[in-house]
VOPAFI-711912 format. One record per atom (N, C-alpha, C): x, y, z. Coordinates in steps of 0.02 Angstrom, whole numbers. Layout:
residues N
+--------+--------+--------+
|      x |      y |      z |
+--------+--------+--------+
|      X |      Y |      Z |
...
+--------+--------+--------+
END
This chain:
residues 236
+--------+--------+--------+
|      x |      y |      z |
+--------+--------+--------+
|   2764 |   -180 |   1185 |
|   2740 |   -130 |   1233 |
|   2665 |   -141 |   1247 |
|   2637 |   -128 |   1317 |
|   2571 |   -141 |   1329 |
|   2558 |    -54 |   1296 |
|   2476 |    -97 |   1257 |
|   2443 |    -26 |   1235 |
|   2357 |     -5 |   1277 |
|   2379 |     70 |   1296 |
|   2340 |     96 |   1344 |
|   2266 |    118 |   1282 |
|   2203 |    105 |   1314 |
|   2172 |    152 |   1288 |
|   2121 |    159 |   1342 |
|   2112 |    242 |   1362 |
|   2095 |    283 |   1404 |
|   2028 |    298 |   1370 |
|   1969 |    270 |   1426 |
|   1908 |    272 |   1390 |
|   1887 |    331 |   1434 |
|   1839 |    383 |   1409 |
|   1778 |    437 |   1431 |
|   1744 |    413 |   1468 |
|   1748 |    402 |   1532 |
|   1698 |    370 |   1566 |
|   1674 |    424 |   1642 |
|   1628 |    431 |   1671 |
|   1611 |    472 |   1721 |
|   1599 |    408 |   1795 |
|   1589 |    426 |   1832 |
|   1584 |    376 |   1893 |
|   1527 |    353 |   1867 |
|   1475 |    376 |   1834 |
|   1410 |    333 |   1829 |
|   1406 |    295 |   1805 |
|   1445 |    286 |   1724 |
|   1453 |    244 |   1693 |
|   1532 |    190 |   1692 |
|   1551 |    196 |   1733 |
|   1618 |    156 |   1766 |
|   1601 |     91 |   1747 |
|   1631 |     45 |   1670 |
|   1643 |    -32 |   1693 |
|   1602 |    -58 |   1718 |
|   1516 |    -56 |   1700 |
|   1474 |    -65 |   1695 |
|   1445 |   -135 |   1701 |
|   1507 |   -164 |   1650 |
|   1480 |   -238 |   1654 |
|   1521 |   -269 |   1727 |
|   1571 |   -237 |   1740 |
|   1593 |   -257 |   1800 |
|   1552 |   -238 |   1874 |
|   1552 |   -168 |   1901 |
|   1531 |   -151 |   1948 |
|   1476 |   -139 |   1955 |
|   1407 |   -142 |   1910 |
|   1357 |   -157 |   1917 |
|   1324 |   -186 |   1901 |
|   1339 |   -278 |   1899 |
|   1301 |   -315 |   1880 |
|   1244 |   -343 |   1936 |
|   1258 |   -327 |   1980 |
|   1203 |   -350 |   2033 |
|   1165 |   -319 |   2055 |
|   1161 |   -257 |   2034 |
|   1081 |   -209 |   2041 |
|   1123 |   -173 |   2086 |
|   1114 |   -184 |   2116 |
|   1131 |   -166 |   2199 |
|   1085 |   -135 |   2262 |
|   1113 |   -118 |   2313 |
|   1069 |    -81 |   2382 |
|   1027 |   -171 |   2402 |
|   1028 |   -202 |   2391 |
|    997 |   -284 |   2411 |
|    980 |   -265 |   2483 |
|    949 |   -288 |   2525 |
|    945 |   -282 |   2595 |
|    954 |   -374 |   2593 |
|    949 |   -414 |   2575 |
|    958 |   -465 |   2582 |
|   1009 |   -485 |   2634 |
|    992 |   -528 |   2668 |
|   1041 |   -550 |   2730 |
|   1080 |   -633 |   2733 |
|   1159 |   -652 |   2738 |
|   1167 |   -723 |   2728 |
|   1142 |   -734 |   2822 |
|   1141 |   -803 |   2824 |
|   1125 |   -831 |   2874 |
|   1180 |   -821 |   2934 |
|   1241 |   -851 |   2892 |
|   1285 |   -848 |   2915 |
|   1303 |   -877 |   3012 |
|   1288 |   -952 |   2980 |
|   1291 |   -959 |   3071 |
|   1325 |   -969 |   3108 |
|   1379 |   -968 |   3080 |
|   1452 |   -974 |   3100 |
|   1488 |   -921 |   3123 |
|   1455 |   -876 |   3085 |
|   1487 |   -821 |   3107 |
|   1568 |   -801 |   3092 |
|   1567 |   -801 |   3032 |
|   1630 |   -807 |   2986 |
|   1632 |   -727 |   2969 |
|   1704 |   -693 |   2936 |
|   1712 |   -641 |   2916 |
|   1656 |   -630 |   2870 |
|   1641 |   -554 |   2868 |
|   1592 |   -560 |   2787 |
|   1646 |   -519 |   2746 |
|   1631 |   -529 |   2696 |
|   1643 |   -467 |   2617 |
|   1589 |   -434 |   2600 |
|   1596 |   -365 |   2612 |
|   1547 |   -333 |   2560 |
|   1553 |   -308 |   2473 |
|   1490 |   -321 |   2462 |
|   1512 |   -343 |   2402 |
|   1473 |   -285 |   2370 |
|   1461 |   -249 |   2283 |
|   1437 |   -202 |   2259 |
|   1356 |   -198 |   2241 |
|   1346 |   -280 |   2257 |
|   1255 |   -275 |   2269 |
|   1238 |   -246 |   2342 |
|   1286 |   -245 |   2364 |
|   1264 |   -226 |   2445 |
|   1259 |   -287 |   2489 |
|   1245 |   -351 |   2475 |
|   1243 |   -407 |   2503 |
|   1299 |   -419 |   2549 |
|   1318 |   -446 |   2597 |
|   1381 |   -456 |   2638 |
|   1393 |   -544 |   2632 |
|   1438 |   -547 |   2628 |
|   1442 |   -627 |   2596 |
|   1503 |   -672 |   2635 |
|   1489 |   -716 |   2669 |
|   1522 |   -760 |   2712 |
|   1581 |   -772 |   2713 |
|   1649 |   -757 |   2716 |
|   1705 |   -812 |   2687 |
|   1727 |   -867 |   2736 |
|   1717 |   -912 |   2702 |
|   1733 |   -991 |   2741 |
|   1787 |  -1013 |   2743 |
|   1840 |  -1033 |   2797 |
|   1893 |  -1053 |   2779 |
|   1906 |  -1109 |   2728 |
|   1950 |  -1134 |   2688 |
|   1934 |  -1187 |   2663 |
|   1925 |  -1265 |   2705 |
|   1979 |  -1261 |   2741 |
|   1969 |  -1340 |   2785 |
|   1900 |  -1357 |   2818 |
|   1869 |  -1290 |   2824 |
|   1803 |  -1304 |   2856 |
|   1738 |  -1346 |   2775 |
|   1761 |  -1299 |   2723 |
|   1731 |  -1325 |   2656 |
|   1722 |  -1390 |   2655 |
|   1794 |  -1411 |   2679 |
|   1828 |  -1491 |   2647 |
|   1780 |  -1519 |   2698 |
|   1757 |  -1506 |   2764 |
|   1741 |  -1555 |   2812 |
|   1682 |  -1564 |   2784 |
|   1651 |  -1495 |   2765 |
|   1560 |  -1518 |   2751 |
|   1572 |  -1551 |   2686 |
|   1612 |  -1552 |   2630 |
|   1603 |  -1596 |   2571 |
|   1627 |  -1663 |   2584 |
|   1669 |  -1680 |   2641 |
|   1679 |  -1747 |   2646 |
|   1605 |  -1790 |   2677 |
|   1578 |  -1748 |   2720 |
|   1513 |  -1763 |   2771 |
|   1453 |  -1757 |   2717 |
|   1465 |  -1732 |   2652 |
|   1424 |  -1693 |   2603 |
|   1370 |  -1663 |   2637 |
|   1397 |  -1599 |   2670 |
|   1350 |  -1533 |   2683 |
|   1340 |  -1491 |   2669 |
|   1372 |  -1500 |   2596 |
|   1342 |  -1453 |   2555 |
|   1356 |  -1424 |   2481 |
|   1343 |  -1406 |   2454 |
|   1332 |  -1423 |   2377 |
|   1393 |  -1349 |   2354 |
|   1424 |  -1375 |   2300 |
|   1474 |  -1334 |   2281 |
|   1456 |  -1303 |   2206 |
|   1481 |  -1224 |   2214 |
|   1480 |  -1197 |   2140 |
|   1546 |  -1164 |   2115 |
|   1551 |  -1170 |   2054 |
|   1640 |  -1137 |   2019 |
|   1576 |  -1103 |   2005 |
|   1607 |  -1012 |   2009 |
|   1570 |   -956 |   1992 |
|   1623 |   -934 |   1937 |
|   1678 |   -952 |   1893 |
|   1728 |   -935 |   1845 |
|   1686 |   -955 |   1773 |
|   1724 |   -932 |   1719 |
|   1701 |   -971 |   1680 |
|   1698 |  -1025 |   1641 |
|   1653 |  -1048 |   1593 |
|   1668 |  -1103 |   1563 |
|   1727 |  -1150 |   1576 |
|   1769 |  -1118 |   1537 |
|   1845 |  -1120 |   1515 |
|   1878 |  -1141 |   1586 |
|   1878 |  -1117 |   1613 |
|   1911 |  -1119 |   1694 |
|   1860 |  -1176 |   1730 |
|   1834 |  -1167 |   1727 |
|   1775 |  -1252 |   1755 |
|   1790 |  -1312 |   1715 |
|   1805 |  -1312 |   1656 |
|   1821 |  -1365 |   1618 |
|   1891 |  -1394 |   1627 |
|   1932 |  -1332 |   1647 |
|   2011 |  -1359 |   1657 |
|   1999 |  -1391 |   1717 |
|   1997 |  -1344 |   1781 |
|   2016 |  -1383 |   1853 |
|   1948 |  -1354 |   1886 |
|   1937 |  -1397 |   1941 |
|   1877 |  -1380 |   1963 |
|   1871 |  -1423 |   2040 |
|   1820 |  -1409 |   2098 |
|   1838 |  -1451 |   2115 |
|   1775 |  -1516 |   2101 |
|   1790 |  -1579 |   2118 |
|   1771 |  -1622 |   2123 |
|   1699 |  -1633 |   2135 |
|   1628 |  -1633 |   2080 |
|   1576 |  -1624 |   2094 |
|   1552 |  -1568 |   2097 |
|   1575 |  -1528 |   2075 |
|   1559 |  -1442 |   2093 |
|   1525 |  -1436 |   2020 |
|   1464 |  -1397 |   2038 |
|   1420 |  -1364 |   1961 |
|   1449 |  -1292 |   1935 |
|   1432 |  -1295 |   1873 |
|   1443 |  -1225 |   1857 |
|   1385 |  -1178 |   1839 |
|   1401 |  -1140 |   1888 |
|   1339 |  -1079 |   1895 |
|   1375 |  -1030 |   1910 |
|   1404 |   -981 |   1838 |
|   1448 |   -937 |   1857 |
|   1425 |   -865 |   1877 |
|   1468 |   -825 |   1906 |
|   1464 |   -742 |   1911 |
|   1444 |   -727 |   1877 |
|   1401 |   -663 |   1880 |
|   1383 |   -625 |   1830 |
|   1446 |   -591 |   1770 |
|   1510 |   -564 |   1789 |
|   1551 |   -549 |   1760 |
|   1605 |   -631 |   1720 |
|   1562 |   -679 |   1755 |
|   1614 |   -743 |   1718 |
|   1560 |   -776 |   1657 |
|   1511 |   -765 |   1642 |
|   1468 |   -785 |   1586 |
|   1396 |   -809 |   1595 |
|   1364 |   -833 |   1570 |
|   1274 |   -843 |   1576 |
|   1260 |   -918 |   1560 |
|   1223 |   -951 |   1590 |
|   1191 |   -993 |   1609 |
|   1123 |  -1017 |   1579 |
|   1101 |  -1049 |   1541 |
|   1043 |  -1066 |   1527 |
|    985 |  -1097 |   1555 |
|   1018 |  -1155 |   1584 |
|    987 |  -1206 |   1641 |
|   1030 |  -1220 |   1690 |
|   1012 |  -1162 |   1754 |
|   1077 |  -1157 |   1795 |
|   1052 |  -1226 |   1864 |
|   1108 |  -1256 |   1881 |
|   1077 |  -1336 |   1908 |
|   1051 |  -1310 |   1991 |
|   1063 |  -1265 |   2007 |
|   1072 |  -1221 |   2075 |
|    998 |  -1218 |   2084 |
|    941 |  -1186 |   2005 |
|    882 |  -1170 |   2026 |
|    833 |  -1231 |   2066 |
|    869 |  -1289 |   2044 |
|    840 |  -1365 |   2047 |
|    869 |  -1368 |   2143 |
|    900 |  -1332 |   2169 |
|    914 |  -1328 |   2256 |
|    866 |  -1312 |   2287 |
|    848 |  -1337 |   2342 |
|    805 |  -1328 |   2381 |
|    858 |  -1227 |   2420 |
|    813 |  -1190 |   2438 |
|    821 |  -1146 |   2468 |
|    848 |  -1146 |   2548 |
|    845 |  -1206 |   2557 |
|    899 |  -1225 |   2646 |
|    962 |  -1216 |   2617 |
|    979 |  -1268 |   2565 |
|   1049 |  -1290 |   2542 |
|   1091 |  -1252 |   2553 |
|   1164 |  -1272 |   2612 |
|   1213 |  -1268 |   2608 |
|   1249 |  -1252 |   2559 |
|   1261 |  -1209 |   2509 |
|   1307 |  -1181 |   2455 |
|   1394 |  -1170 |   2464 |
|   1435 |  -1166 |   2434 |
|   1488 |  -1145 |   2439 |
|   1500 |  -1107 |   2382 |
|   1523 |  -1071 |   2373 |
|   1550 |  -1031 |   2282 |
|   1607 |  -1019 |   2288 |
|   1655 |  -1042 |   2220 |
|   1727 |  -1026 |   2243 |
|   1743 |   -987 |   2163 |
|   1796 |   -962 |   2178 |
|   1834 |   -958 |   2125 |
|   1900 |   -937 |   2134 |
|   1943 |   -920 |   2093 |
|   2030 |   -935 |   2079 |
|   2068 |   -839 |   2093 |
|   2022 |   -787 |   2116 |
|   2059 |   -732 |   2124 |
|   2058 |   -696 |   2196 |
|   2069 |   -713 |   2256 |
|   2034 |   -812 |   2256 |
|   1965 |   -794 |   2278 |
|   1932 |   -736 |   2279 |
|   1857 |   -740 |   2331 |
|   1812 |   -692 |   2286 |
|   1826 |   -651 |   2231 |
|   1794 |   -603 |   2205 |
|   1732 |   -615 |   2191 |
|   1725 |   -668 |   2123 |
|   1705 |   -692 |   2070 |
|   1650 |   -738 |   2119 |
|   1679 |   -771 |   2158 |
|   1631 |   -823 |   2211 |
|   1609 |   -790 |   2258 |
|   1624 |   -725 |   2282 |
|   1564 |   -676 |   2307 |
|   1510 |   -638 |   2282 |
|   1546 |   -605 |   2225 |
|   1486 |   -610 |   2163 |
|   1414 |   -659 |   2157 |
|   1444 |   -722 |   2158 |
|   1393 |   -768 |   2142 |
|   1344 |   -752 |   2211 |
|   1387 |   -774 |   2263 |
|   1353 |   -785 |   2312 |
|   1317 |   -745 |   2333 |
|   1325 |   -673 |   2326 |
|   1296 |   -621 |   2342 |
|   1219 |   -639 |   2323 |
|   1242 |   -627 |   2226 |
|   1166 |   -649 |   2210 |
|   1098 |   -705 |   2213 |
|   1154 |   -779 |   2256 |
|   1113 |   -828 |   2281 |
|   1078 |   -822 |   2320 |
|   1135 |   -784 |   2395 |
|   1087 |   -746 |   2447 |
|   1029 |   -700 |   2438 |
|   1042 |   -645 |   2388 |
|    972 |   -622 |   2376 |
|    922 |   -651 |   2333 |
|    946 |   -725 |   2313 |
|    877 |   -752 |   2276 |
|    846 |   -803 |   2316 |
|    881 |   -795 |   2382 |
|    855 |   -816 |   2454 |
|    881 |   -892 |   2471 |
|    963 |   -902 |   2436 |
|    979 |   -937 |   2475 |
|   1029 |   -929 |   2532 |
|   1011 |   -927 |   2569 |
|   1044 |   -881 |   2642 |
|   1091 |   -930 |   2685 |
|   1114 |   -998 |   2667 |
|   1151 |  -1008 |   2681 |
|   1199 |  -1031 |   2635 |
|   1219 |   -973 |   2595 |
|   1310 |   -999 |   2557 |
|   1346 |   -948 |   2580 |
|   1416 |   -965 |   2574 |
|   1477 |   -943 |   2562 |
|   1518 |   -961 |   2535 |
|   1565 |   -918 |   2528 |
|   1608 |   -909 |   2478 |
|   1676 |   -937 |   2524 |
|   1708 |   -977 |   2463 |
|   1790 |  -1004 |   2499 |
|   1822 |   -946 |   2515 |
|   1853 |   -918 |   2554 |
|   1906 |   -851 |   2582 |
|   1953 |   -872 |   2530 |
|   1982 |   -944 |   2534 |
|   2089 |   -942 |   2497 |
|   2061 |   -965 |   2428 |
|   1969 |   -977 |   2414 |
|   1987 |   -995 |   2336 |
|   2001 |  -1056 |   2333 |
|   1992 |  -1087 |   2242 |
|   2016 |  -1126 |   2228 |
|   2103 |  -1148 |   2245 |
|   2133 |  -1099 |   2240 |
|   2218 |  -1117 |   2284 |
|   2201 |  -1148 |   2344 |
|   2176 |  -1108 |   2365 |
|   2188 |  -1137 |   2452 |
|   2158 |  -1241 |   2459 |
|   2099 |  -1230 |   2402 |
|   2070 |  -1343 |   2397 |
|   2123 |  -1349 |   2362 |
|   2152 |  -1310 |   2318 |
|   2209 |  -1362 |   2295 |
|   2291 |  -1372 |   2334 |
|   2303 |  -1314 |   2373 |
|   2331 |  -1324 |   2424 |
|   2330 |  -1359 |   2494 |
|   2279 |  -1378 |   2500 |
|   2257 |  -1436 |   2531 |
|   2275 |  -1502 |   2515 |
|   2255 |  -1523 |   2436 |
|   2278 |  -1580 |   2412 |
|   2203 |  -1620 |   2419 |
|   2143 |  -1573 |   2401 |
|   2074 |  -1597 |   2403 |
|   2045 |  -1601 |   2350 |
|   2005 |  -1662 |   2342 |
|   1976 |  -1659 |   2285 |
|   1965 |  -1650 |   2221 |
|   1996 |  -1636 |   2163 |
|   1993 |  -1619 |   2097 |
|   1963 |  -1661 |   2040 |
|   1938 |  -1622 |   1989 |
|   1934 |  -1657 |   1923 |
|   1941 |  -1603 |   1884 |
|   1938 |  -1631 |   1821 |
|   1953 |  -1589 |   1744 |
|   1995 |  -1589 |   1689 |
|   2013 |  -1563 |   1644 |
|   2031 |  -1588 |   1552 |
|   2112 |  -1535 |   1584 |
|   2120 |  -1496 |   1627 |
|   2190 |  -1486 |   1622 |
|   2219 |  -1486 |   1706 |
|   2211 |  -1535 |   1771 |
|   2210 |  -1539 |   1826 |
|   2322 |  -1560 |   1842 |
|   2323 |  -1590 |   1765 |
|   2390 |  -1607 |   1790 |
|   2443 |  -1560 |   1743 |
|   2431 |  -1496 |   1735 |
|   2453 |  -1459 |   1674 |
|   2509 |  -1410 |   1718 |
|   2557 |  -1358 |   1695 |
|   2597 |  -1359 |   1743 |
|   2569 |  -1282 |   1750 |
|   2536 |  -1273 |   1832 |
|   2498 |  -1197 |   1825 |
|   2540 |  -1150 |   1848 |
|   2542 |  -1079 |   1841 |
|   2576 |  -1038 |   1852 |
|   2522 |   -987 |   1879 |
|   2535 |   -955 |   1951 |
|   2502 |   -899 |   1969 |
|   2529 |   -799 |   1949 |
|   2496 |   -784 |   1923 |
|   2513 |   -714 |   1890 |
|   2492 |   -665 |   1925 |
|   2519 |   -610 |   1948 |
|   2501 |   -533 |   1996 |
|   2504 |   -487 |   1953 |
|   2434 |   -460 |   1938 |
|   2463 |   -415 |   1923 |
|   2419 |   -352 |   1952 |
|   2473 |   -284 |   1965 |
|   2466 |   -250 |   2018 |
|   2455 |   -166 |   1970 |
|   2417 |   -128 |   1989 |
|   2390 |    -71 |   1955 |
|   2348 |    -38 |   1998 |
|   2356 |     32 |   1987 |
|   2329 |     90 |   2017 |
|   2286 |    130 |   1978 |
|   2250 |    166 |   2020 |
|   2205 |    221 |   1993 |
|   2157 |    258 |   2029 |
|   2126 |    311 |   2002 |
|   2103 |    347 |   2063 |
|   2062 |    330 |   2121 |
|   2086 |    361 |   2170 |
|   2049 |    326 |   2238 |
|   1992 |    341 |   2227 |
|   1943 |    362 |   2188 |
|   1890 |    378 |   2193 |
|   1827 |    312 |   2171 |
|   1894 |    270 |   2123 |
|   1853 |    243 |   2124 |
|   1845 |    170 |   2164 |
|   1867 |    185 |   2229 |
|   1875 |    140 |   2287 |
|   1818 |     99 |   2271 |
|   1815 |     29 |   2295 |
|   1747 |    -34 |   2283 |
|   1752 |    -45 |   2222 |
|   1750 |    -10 |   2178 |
|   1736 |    -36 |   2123 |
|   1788 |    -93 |   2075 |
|   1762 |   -132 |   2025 |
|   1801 |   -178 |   2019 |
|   1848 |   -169 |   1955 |
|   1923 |   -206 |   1965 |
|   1946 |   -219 |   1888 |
|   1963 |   -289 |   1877 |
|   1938 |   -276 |   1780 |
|   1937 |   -329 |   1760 |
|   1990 |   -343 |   1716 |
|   1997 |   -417 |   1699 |
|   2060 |   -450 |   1680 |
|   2023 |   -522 |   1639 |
|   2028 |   -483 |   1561 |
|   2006 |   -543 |   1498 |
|   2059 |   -567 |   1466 |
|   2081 |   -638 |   1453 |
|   2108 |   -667 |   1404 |
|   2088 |   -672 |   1333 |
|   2104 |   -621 |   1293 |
|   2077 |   -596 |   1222 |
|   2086 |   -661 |   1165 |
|   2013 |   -663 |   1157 |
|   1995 |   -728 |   1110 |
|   1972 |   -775 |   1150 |
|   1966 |   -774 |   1225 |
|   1967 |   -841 |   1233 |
|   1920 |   -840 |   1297 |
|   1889 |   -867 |   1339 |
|   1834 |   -883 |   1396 |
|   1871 |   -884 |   1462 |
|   1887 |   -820 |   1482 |
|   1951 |   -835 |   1540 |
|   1937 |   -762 |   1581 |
|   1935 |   -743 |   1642 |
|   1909 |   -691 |   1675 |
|   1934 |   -675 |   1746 |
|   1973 |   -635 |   1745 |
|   1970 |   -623 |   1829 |
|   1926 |   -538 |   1861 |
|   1926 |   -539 |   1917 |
|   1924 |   -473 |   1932 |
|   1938 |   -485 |   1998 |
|   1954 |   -402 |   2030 |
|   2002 |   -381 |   2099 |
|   1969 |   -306 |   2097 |
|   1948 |   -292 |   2181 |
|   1925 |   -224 |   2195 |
|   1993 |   -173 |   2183 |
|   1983 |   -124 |   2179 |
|   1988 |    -53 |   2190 |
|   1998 |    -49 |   2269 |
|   2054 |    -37 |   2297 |
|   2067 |    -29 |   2358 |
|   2071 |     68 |   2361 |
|   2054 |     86 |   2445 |
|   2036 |    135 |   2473 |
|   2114 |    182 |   2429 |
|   2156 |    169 |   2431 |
|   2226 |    228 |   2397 |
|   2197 |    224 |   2322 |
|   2158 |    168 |   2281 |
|   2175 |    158 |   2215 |
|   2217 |    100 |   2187 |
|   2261 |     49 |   2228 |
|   2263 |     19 |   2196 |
|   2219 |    -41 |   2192 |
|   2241 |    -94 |   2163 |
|   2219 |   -165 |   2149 |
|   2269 |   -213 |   2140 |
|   2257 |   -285 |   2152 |
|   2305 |   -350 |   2105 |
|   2246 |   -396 |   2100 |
|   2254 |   -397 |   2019 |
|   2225 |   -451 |   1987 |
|   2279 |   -522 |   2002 |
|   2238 |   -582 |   2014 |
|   2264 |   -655 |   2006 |
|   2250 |   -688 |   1953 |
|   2283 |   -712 |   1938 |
|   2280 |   -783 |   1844 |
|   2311 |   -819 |   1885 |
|   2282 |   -902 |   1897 |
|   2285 |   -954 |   1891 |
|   2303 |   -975 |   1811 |
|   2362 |   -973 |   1786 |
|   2356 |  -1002 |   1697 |
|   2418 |  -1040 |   1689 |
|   2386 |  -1087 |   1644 |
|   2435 |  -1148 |   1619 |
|   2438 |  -1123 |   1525 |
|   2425 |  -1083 |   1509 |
|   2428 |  -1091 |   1413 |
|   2484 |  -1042 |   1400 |
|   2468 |  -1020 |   1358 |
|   2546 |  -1002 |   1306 |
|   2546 |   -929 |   1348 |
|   2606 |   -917 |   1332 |
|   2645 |   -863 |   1372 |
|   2615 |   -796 |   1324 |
|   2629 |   -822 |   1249 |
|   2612 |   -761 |   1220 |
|   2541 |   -749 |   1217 |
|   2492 |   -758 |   1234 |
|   2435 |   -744 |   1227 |
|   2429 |   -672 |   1242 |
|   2373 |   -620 |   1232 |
|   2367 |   -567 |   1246 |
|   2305 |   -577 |   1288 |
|   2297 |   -512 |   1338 |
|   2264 |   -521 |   1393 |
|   2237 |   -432 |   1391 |
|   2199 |   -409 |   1422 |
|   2169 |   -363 |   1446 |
|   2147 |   -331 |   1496 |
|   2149 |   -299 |   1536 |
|   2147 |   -278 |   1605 |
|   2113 |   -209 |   1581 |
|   2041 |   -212 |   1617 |
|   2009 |   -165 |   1625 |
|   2009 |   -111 |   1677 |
|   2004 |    -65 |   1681 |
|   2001 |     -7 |   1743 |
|   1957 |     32 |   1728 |
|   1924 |     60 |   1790 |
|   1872 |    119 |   1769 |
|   1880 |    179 |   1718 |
|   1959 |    190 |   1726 |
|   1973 |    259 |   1671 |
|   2028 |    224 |   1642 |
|   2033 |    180 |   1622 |
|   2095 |    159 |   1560 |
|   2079 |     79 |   1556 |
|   2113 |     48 |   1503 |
|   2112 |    -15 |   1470 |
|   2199 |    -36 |   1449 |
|   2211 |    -82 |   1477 |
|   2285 |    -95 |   1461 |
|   2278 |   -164 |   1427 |
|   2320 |   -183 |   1367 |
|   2331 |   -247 |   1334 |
|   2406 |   -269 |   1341 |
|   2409 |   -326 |   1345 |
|   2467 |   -360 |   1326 |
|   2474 |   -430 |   1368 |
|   2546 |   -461 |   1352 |
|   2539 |   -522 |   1372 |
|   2555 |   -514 |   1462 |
|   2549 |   -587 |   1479 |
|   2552 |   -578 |   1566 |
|   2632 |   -554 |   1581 |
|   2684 |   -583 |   1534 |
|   2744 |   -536 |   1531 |
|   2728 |   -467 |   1554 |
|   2711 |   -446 |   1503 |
|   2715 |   -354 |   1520 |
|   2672 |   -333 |   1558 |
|   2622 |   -362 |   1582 |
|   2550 |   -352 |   1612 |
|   2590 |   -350 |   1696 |
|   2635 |   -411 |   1721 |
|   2664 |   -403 |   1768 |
|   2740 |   -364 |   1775 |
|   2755 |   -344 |   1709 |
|   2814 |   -287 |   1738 |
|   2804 |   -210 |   1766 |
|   2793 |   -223 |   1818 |
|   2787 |   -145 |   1840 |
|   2707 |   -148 |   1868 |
|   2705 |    -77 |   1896 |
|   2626 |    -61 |   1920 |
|   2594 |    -31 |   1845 |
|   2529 |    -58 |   1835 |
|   2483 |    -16 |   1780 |
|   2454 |     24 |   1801 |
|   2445 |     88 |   1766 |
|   2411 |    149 |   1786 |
|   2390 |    168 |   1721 |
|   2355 |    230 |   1729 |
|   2328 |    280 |   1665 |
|   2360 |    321 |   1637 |
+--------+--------+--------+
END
């Protein structure tokens, strides 16, 4: 059985490490010259999404420099091809991040696997550290690998399985984000809070079935494996 535990939390202090890692209110602006959809994101930043085939054209032309915003763990398995890791604030920390060594024109891309969260995140915060021209992949890492573009990494030929999992909760706390940890181990997703309350988290995962996993929400915490995690809607 997945086990619930229902934390005391008020809107102020909501999942903290999730929905307010980027300060927020940014007035920062992307360039955006394309004129692509934006995402708004919880720094306030509005953040580009790029189709992917357009990605593929500027990395074949190399126009422009790529980041996995996931973590470690997930950059080390599959990734794409030449891409640095300079992750999200909610995917882990950086010591000598290779991004600071970019000139401030640079073309950026940020991707990650749920499929745009985690790589708007990043991007958000690139744009307000004034690099104003990145965006974020729209389809995600799926969509380059659905392409049949580019790859490297230690698990690229492993057999992957995509996981939904789908959960509700109060509309109130619309925007805000939930999160989704693989317990013990360097593995992260997150998915907004839609306007009714719900959400679906995505896992890209190739490892053992039984592993236990975690899914965070503003007013509850659910455990168990992606089995039970995807039977049914999660709620409080």
């Amino acid at each position: 059985m997945n086990r619930r535990t229902f934390l005391a939390v008020s809107g102020t202090t909501t999942v903290g490490v999730v929905a307010g890692c980027l300060g927020g209110n940014s007035d920062a602006t992307a360039a955006n010259e394309f004129d692509y959809e934006l995402n708004s994101t919880p720094s306030g930043v509005d953040v580009p999404l790029v189709p992917v085939e357009d990605t593929y054209e500027w990395y074949k032309n190399d126009e422009a420099k790529f980041v996995d915003a996931r973590t470690r763990t997930q950059y080390d398995e599959r990734r794409i091809k030449g891409a640095v890791f300079s992750p999200a604030a909610d995917a882990g920390d950086i010591e000598d991040d290779p991004v600071e060594e970019w000139s401030t024109d640079t073309r950026v891309v940020t991707y990650c696997a749920c499929p745009h969260h985690l790589s708007s995140q990043r991007a958000a915060s690139l744009i307000d550290a004034g690099y104003e021209h990145t965006y974020a992949i729209d389809e995600g890492l799926g969509g380059w690998i659905n392409g049949g573009y580019p790859l490297e990494g230690s698990a690229i030929d492993a057999e992957w399985e995509l996981y939904e999992i789908d959960g509700t909760t109060d509309s109130e706390y619309a925007g805000e984000m939930v999160r989704l940890d693989q317990i013990g181990e360097n593995r992260v997703e997150v998915a907004p809070i839609q306007d009714d309350g719900s959400y679906t988290l995505q896992l890209h995962y190739a490892g053992s079935t039984d592993s236990q996993f975690k899914v965070e929400a503003p007013d509850y915490t659910v455990e168990g494996t992606l089995a039970e995690l995807t039977d049914g809607t999660l709620s409080g």
